[in-house]
Residue, then its C-alpha position, 0 to 999 in steps of 0.5 A: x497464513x500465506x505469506x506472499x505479496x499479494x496477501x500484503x498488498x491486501x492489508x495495504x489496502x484495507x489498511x488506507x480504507x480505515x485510514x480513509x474512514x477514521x480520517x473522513x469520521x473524525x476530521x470531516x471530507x476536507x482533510x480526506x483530500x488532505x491525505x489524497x497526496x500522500x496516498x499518490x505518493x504511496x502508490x507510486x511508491x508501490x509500482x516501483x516496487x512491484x516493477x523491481x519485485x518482476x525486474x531483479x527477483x531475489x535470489x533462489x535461496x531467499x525464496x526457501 
């Protein structure tokens, strides 16, 4: 398995789709838009991390 980070951002995603699903199946459209804020806050997370990720790479020997 390739362990990199777009292989992980993929996960994510499908990971928020089923927390989407589940939430939309069993809890109704409402509480959907209840987890929307969260899901911001996630992504916003995501980008700061990524923009780090490409700003201050790791060192050589992490990379091994």
């Amino acid at each position: 398995m390739r362990r990199n980070y777009w292989t992980y951002s993929a996960g994510l995603l499908v990971a928020w789709a089923l927390v989407f699903l589940l939430v939309g199946l069993l809890r109704g459209g409402h509480e959907v838009q209840v987890v929307l804020p969260v899901f911001g806050g996630f992504c916003i997370g995501w980008v700061s991390t990524t923009i780090a990720r490409y700003v201050y790479p790791p060192p050589k020997q992490w990379l091994s």
